[in-house]
N, CA, C and O atoms as a Maestro MAE file, in Angstrom:
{
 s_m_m2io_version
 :::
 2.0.0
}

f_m_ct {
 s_m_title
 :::
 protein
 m_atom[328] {
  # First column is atom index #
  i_m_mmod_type
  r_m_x_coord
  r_m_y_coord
  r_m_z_coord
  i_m_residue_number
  s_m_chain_name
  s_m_pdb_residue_name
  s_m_pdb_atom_name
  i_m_atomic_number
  :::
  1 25 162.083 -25.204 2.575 1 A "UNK " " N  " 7
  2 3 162.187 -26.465 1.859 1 A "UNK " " CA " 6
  3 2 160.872 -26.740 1.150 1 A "UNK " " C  " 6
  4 15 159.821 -26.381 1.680 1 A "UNK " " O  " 8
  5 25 160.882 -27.316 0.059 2 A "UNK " " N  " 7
  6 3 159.736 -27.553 -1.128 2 A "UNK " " CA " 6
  7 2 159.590 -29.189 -1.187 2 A "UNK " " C  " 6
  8 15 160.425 -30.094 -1.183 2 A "UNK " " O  " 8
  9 25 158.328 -29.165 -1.238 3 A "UNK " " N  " 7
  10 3 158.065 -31.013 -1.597 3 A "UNK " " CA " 6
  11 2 157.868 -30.767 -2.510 3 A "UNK " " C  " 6
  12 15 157.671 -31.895 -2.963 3 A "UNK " " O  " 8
  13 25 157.700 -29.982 -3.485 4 A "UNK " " N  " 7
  14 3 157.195 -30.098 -4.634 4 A "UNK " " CA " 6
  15 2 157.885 -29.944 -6.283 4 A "UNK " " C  " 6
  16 15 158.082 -28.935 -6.959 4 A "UNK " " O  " 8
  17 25 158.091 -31.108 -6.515 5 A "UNK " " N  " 7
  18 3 158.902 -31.476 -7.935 5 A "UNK " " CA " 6
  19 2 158.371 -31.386 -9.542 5 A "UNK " " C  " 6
  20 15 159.006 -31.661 -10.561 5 A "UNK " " O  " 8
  21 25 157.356 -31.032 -9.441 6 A "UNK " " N  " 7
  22 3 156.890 -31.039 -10.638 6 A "UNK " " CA " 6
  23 2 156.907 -29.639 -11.557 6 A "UNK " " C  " 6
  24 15 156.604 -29.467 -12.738 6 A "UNK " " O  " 8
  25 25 157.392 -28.697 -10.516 7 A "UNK " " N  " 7
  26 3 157.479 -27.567 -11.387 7 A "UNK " " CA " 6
  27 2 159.220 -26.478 -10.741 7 A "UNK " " C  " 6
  28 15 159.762 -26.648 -9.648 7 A "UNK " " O  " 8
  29 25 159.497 -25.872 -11.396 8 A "UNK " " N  " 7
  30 3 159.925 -24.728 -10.678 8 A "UNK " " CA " 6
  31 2 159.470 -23.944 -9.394 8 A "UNK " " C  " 6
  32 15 158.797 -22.954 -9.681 8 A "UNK " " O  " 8
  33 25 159.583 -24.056 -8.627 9 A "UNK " " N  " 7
  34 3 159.740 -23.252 -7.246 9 A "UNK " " CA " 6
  35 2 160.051 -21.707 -7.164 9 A "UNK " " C  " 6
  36 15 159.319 -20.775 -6.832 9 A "UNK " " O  " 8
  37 25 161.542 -21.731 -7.627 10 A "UNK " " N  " 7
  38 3 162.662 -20.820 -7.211 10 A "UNK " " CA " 6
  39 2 162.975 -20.806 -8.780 10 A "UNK " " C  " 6
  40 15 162.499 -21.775 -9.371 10 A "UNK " " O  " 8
  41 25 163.794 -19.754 -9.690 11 A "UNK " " N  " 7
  42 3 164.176 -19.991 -10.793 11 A "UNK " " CA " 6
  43 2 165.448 -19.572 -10.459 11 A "UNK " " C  " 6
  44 15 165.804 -18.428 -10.178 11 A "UNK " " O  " 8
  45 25 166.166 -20.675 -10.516 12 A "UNK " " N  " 7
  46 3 167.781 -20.738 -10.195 12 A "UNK " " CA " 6
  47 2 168.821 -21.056 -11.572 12 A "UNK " " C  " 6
  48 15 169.855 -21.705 -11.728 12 A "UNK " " O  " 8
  49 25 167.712 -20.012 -12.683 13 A "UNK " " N  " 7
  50 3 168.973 -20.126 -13.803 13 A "UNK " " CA " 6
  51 2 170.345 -19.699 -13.253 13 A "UNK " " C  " 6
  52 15 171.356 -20.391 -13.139 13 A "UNK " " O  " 8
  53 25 170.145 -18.338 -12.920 14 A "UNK " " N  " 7
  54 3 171.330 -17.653 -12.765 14 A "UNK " " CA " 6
  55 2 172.526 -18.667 -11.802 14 A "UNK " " C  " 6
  56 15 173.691 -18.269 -11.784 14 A "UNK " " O  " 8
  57 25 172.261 -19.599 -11.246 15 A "UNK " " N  " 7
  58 3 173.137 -20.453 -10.557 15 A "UNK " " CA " 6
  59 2 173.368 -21.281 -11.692 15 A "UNK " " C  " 6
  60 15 174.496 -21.472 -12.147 15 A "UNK " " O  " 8
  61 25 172.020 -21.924 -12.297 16 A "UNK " " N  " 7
  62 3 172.780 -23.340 -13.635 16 A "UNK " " CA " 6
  63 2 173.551 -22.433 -14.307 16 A "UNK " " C  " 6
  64 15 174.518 -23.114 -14.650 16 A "UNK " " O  " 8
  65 25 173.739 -21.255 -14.734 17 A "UNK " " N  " 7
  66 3 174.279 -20.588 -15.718 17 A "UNK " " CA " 6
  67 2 175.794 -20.622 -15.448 17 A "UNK " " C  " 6
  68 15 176.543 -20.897 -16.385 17 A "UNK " " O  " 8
  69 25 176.293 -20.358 -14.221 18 A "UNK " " N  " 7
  70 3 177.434 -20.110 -13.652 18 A "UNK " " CA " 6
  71 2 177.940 -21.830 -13.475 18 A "UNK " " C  " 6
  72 15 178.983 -22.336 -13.888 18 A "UNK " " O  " 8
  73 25 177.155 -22.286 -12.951 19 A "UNK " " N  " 7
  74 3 177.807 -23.958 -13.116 19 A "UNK " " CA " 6
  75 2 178.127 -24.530 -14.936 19 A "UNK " " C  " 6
  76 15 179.002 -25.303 -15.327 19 A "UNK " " O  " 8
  77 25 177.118 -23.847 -15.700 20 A "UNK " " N  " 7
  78 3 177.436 -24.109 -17.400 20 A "UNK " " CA " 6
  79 2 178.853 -23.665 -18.069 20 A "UNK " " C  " 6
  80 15 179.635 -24.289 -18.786 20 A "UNK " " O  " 8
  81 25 178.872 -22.374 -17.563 21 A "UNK " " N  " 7
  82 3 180.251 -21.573 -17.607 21 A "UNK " " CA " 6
  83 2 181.094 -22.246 -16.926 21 A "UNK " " C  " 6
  84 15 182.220 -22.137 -17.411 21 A "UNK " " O  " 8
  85 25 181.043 -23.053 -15.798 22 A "UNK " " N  " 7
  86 3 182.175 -22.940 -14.898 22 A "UNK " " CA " 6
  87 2 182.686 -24.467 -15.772 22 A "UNK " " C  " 6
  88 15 183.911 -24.544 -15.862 22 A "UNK " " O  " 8
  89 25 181.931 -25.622 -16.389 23 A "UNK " " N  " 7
  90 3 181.739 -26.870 -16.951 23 A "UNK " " CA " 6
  91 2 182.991 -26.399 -18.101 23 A "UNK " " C  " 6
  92 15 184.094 -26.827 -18.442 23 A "UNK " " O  " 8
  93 25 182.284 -25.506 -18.375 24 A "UNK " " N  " 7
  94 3 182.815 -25.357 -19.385 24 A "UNK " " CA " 6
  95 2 184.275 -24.851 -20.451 24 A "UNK " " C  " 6
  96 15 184.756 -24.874 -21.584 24 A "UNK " " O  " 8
  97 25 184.528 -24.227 -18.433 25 A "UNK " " N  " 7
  98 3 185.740 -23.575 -18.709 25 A "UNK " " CA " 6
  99 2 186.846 -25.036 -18.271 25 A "UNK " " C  " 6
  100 15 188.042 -25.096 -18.557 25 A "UNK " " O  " 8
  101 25 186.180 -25.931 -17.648 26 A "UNK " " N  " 7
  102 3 187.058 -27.632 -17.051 26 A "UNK " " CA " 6
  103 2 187.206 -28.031 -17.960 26 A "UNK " " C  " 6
  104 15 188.251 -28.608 -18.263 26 A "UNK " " O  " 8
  105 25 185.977 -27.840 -18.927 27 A "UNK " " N  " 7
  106 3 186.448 -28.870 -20.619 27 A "UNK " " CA " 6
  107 2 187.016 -28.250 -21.601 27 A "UNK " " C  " 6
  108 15 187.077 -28.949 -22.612 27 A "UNK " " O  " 8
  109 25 187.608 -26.856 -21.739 28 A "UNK " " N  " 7
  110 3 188.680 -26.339 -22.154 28 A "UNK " " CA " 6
  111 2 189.920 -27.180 -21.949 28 A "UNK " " C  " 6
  112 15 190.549 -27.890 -22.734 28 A "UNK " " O  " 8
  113 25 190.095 -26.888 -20.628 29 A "UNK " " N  " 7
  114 3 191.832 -27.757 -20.107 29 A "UNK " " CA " 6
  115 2 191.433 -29.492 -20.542 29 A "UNK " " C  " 6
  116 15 191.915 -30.359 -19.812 29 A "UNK " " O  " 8
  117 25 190.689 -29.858 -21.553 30 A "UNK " " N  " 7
  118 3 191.034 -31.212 -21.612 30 A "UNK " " CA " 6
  119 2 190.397 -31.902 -20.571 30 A "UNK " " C  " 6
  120 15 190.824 -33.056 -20.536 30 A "UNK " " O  " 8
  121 25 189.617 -31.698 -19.772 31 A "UNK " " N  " 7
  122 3 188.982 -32.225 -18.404 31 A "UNK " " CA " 6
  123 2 187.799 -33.112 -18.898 31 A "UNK " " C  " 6
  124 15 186.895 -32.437 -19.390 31 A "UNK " " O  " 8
  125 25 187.574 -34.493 -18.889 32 A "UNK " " N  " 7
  126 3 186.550 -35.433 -19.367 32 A "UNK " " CA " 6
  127 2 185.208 -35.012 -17.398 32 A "UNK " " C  " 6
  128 15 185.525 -35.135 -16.214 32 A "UNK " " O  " 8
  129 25 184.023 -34.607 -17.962 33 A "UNK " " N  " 7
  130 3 183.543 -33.828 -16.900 33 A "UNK " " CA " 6
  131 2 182.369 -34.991 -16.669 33 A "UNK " " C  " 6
  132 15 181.892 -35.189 -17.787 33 A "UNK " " O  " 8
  133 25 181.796 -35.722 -15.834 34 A "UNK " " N  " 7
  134 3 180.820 -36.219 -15.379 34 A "UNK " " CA " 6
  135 2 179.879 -35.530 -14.490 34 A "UNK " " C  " 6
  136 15 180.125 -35.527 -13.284 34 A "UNK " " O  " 8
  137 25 178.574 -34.803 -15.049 35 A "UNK " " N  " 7
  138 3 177.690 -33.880 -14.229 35 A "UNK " " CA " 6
  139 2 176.673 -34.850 -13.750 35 A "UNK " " C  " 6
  140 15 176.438 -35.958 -14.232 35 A "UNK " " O  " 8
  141 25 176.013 -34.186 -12.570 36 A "UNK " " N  " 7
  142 3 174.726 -34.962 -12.033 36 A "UNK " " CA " 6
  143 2 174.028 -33.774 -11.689 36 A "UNK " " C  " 6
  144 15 174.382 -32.673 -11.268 36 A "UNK " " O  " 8
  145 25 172.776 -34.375 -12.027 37 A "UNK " " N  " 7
  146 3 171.831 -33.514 -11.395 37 A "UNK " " CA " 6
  147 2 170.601 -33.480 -10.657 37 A "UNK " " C  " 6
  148 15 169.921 -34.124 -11.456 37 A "UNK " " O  " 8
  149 25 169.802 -33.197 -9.704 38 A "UNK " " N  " 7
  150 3 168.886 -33.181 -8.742 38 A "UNK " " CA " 6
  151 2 167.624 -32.760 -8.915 38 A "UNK " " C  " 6
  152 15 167.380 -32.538 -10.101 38 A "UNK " " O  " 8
  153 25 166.612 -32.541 -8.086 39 A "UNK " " N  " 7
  154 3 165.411 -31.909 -8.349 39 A "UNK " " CA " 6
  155 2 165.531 -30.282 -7.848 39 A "UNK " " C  " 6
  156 15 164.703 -29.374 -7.925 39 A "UNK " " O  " 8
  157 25 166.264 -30.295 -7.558 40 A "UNK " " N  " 7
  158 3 166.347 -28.439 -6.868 40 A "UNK " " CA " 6
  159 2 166.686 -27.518 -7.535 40 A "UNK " " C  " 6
  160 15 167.060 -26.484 -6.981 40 A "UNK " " O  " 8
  161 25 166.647 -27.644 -9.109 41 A "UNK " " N  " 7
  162 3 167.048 -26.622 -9.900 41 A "UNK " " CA " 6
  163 2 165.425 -25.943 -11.062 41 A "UNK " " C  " 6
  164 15 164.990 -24.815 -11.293 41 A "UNK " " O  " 8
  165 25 164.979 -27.435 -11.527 42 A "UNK " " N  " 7
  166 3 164.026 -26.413 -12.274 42 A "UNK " " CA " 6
  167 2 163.002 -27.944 -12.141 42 A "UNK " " C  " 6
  168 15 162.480 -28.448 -13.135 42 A "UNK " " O  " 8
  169 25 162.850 -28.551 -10.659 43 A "UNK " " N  " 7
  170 3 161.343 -29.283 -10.183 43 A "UNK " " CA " 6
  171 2 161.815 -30.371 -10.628 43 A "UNK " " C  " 6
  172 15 160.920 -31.175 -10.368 43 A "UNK " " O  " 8
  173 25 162.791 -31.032 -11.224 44 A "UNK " " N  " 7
  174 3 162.713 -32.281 -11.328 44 A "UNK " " CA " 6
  175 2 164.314 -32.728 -12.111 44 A "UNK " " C  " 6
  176 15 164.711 -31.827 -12.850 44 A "UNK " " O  " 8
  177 25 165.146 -33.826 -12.052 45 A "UNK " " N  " 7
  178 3 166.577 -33.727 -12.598 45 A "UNK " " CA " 6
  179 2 166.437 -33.826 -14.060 45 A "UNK " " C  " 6
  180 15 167.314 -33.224 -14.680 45 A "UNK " " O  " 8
  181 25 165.393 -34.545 -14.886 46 A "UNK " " N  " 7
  182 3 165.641 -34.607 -16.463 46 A "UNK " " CA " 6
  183 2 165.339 -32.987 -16.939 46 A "UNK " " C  " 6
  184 15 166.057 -32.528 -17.827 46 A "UNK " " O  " 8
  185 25 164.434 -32.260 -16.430 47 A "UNK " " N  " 7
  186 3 164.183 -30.651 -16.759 47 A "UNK " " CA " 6
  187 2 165.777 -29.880 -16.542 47 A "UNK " " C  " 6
  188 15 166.468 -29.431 -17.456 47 A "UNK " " O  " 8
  189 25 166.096 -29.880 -15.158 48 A "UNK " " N  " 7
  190 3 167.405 -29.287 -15.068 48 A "UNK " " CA " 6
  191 2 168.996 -29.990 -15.966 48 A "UNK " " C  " 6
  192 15 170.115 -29.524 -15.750 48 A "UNK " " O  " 8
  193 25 168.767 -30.973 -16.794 49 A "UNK " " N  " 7
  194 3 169.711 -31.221 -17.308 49 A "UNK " " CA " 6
  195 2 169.477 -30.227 -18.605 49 A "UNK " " C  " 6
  196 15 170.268 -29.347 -18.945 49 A "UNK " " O  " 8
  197 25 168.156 -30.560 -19.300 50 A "UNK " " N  " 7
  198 3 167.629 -29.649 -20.049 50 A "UNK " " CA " 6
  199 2 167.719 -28.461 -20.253 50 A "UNK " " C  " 6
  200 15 167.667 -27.962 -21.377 50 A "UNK " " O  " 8
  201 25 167.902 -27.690 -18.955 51 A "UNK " " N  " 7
  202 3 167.958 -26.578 -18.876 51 A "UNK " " CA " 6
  203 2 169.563 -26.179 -19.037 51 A "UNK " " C  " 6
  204 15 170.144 -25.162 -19.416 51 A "UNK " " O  " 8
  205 25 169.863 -27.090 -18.705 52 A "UNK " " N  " 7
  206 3 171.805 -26.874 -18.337 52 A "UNK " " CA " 6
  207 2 171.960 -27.462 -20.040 52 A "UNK " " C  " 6
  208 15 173.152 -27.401 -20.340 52 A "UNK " " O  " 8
  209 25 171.460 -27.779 -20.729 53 A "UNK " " N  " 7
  210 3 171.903 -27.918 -22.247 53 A "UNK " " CA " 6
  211 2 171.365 -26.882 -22.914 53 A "UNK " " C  " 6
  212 15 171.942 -26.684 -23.983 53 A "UNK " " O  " 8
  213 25 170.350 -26.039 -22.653 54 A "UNK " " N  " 7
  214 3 169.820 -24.839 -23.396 54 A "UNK " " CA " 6
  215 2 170.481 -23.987 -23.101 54 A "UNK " " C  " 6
  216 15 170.655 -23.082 -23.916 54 A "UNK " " O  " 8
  217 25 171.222 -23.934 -21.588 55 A "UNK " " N  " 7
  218 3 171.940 -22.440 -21.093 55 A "UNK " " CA " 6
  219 2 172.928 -22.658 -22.374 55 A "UNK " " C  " 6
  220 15 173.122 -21.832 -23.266 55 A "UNK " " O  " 8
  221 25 173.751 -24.499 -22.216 56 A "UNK " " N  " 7
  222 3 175.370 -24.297 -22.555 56 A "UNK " " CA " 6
  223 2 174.964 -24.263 -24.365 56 A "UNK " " C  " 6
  224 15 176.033 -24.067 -24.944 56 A "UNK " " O  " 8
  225 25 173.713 -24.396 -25.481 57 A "UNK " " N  " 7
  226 3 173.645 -24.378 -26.448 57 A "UNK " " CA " 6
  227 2 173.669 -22.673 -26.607 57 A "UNK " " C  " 6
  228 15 174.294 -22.038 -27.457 57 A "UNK " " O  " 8
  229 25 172.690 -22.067 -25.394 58 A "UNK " " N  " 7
  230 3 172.927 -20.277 -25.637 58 A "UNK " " CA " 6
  231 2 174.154 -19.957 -25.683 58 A "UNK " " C  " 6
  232 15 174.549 -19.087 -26.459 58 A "UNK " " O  " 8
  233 25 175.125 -20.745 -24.688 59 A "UNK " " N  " 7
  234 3 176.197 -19.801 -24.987 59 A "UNK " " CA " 6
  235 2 177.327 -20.069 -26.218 59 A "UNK " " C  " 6
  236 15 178.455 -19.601 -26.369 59 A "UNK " " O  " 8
  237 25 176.584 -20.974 -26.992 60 A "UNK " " N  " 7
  238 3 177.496 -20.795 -28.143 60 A "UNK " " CA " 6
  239 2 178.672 -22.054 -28.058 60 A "UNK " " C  " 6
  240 15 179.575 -22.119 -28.892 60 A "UNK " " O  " 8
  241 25 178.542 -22.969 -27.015 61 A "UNK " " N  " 7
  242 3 179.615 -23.994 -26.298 61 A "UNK " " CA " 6
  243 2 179.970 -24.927 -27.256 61 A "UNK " " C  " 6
  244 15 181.131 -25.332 -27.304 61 A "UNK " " O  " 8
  245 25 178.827 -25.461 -28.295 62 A "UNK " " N  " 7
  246 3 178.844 -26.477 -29.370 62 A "UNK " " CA " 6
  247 2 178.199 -27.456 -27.984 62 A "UNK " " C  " 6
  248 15 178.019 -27.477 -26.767 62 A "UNK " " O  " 8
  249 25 178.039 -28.188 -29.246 63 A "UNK " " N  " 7
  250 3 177.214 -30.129 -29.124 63 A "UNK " " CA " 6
  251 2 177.974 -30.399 -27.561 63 A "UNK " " C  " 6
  252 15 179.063 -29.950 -27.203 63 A "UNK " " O  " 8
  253 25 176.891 -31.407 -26.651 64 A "UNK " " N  " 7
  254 3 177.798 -31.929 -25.335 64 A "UNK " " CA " 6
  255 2 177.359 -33.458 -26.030 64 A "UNK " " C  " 6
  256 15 176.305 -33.928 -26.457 64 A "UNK " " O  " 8
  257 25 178.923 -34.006 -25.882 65 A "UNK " " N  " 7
  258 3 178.783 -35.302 -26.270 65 A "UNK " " CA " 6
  259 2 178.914 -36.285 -24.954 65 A "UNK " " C  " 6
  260 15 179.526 -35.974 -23.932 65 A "UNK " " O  " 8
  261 25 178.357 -37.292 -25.131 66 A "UNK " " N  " 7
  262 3 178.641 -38.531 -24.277 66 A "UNK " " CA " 6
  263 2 180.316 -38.973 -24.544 66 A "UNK " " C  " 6
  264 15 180.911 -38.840 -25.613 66 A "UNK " " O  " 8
  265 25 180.812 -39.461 -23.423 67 A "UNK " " N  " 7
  266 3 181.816 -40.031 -23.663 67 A "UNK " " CA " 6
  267 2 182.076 -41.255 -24.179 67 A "UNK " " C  " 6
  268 15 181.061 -41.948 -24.114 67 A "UNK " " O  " 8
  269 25 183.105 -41.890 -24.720 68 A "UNK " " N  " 7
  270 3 183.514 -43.392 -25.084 68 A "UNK " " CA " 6
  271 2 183.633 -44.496 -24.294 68 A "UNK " " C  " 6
  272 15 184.578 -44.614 -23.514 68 A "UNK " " O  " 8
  273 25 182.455 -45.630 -24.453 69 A "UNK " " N  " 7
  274 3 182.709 -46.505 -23.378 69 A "UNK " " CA " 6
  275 2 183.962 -46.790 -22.839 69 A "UNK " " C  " 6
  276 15 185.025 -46.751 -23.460 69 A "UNK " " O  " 8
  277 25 183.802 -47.087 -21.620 70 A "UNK " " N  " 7
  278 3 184.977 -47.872 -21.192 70 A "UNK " " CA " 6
  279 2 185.715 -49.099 -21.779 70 A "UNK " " C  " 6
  280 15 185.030 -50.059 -22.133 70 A "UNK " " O  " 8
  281 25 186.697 -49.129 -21.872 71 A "UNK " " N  " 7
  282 3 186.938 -50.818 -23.002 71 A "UNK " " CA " 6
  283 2 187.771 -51.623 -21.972 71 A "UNK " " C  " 6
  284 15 188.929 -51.338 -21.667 71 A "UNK " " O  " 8
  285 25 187.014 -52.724 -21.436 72 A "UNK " " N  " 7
  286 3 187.630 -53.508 -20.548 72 A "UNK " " CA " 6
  287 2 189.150 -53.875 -20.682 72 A "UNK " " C  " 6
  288 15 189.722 -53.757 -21.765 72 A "UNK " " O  " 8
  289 25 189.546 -54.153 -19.982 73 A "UNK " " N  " 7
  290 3 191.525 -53.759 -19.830 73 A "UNK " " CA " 6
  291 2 191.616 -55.820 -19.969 73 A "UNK " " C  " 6
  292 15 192.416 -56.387 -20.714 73 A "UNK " " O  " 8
  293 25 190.554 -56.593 -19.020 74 A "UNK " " N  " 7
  294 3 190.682 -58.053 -18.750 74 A "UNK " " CA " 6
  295 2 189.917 -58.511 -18.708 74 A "UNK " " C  " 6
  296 15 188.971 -58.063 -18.061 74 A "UNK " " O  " 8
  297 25 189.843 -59.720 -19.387 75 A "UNK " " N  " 7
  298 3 188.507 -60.469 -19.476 75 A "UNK " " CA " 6
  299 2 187.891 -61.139 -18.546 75 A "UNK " " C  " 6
  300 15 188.206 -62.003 -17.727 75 A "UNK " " O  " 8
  301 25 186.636 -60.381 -18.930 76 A "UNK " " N  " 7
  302 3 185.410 -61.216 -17.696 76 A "UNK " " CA " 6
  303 2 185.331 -62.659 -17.225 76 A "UNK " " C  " 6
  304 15 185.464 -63.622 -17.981 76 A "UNK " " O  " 8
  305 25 185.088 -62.743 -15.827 77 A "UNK " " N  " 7
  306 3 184.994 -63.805 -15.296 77 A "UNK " " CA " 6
  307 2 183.986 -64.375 -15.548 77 A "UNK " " C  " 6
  308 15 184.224 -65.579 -15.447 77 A "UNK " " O  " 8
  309 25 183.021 -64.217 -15.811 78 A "UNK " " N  " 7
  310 3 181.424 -64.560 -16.103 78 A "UNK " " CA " 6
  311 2 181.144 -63.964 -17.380 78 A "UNK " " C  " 6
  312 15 180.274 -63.112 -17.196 78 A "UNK " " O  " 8
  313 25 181.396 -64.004 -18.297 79 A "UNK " " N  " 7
  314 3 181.006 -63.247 -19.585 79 A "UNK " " CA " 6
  315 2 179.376 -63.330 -20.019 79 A "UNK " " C  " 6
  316 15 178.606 -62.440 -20.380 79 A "UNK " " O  " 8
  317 25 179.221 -64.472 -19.869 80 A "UNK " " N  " 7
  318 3 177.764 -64.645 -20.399 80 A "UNK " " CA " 6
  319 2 176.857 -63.765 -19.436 80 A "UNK " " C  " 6
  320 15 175.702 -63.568 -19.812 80 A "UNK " " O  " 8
  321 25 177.249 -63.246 -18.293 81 A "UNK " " N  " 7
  322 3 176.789 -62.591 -17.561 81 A "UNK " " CA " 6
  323 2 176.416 -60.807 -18.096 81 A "UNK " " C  " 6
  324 15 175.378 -60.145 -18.091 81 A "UNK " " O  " 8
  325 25 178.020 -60.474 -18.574 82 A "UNK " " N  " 7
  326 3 177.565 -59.026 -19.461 82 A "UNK " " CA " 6
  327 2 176.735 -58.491 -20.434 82 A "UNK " " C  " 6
  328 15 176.814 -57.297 -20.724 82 A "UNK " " O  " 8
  :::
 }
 m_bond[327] {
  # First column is bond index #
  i_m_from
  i_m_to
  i_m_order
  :::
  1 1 2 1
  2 2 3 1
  3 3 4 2
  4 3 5 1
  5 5 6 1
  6 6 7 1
  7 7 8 2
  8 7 9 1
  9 9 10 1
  10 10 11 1
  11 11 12 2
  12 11 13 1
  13 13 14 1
  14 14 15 1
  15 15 16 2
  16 15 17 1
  17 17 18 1
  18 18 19 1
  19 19 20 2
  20 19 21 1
  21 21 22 1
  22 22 23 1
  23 23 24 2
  24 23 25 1
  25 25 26 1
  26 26 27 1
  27 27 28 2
  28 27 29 1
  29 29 30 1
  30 30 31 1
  31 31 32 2
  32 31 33 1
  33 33 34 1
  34 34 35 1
  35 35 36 2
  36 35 37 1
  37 37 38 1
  38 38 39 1
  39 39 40 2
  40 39 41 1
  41 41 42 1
  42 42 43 1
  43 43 44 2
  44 43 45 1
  45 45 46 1
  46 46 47 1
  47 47 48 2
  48 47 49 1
  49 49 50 1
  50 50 51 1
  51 51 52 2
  52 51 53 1
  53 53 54 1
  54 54 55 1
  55 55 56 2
  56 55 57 1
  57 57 58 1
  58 58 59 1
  59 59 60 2
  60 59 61 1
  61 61 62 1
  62 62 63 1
  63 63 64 2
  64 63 65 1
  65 65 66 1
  66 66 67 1
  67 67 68 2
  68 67 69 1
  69 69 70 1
  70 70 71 1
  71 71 72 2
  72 71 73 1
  73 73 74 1
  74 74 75 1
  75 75 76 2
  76 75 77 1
  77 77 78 1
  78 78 79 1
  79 79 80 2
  80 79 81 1
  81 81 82 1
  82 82 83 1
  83 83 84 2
  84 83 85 1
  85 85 86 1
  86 86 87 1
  87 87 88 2
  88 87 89 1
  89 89 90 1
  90 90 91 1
  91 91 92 2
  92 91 93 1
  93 93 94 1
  94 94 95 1
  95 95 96 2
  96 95 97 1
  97 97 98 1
  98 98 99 1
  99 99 100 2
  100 99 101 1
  101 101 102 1
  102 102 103 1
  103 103 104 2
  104 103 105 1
  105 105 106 1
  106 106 107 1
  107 107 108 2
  108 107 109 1
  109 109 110 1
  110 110 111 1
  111 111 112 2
  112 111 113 1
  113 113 114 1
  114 114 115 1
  115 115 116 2
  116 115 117 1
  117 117 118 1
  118 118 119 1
  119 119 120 2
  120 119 121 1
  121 121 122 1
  122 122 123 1
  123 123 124 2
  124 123 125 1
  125 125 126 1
  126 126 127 1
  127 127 128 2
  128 127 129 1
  129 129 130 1
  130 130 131 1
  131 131 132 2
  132 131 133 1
  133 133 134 1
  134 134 135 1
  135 135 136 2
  136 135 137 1
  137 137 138 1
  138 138 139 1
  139 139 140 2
  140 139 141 1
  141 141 142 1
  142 142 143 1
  143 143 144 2
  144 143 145 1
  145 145 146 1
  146 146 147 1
  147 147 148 2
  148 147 149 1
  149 149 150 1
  150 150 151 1
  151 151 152 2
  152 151 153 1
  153 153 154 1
  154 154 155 1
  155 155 156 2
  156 155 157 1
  157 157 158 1
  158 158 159 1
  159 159 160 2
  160 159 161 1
  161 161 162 1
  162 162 163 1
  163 163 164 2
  164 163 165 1
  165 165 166 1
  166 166 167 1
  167 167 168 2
  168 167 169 1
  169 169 170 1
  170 170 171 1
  171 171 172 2
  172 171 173 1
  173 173 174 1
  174 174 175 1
  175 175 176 2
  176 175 177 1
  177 177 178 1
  178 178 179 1
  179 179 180 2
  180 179 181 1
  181 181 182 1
  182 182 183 1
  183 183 184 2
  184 183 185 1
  185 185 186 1
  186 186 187 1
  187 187 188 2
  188 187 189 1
  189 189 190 1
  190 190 191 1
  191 191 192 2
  192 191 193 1
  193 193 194 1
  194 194 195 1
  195 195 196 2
  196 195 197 1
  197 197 198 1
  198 198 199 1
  199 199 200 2
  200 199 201 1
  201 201 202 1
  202 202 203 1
  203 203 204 2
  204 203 205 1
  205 205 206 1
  206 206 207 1
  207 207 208 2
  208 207 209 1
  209 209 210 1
  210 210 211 1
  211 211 212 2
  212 211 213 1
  213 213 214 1
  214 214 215 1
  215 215 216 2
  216 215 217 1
  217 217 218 1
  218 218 219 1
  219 219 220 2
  220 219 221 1
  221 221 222 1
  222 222 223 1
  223 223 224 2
  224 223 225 1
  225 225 226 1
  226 226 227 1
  227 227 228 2
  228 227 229 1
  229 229 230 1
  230 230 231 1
  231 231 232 2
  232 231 233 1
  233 233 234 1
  234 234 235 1
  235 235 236 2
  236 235 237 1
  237 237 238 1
  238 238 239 1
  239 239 240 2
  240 239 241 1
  241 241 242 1
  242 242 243 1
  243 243 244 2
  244 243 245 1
  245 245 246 1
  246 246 247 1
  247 247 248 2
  248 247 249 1
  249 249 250 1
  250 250 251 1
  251 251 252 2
  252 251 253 1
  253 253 254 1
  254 254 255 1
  255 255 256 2
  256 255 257 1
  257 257 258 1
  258 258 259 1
  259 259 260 2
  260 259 261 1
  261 261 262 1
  262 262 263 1
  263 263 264 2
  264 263 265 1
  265 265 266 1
  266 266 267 1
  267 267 268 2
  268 267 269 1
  269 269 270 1
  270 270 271 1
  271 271 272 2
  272 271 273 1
  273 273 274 1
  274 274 275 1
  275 275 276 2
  276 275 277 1
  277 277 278 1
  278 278 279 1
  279 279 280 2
  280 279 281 1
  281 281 282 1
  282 282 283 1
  283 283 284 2
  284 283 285 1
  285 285 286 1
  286 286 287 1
  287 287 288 2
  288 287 289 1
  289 289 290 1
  290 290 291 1
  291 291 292 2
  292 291 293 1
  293 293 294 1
  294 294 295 1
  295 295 296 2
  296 295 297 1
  297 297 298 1
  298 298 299 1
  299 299 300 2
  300 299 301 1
  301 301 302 1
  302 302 303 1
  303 303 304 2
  304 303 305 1
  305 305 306 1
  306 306 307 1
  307 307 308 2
  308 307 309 1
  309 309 310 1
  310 310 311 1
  311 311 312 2
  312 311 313 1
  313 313 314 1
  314 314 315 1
  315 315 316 2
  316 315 317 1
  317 317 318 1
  318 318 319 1
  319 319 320 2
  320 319 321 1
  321 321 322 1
  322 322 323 1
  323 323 324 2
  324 323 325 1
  325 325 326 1
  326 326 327 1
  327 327 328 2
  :::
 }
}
């Protein structure tokens, strides 16, 4: 186990790579995909998202877009609150 977040440790492309592929083959079938990510891939979670957008731009995947807000179904009880 590593306390240490600020860099790479271990270089666990070859695992983000297979999770990029595997993303990627869910958003084929139409699958709206919500990823998260941790410090145990490349020292810290904003680097390993990074890294998981350079694998999925190598492989040719196209643009990862954000999804479309949610559009409330009923109106807020407290509005001035949102």
């Amino acid at each position: 186990m590593t306390m240490t977040w600020d860099k790479v440790v271990v270089d666990r492309t070859a695992e983000l790579s297979s999770w990029v592929d595997f993303c990627y083959q869910i958003m084929k079938r139409g699958v709206l995909i919500y990823a998260y990510a941790n410090n145990h891939f490349q020292g810290h979670a904003p680097a390993t998202i990074a890294k998981f957008l350079e694998l999925w731009a190598a492989n040719g995947f196209g643009k990862v877009t954000s999804p479309e807000p949610i559009r409330r179904q009923q109106p807020l009880l407290f509005p001035s609150l949102d």
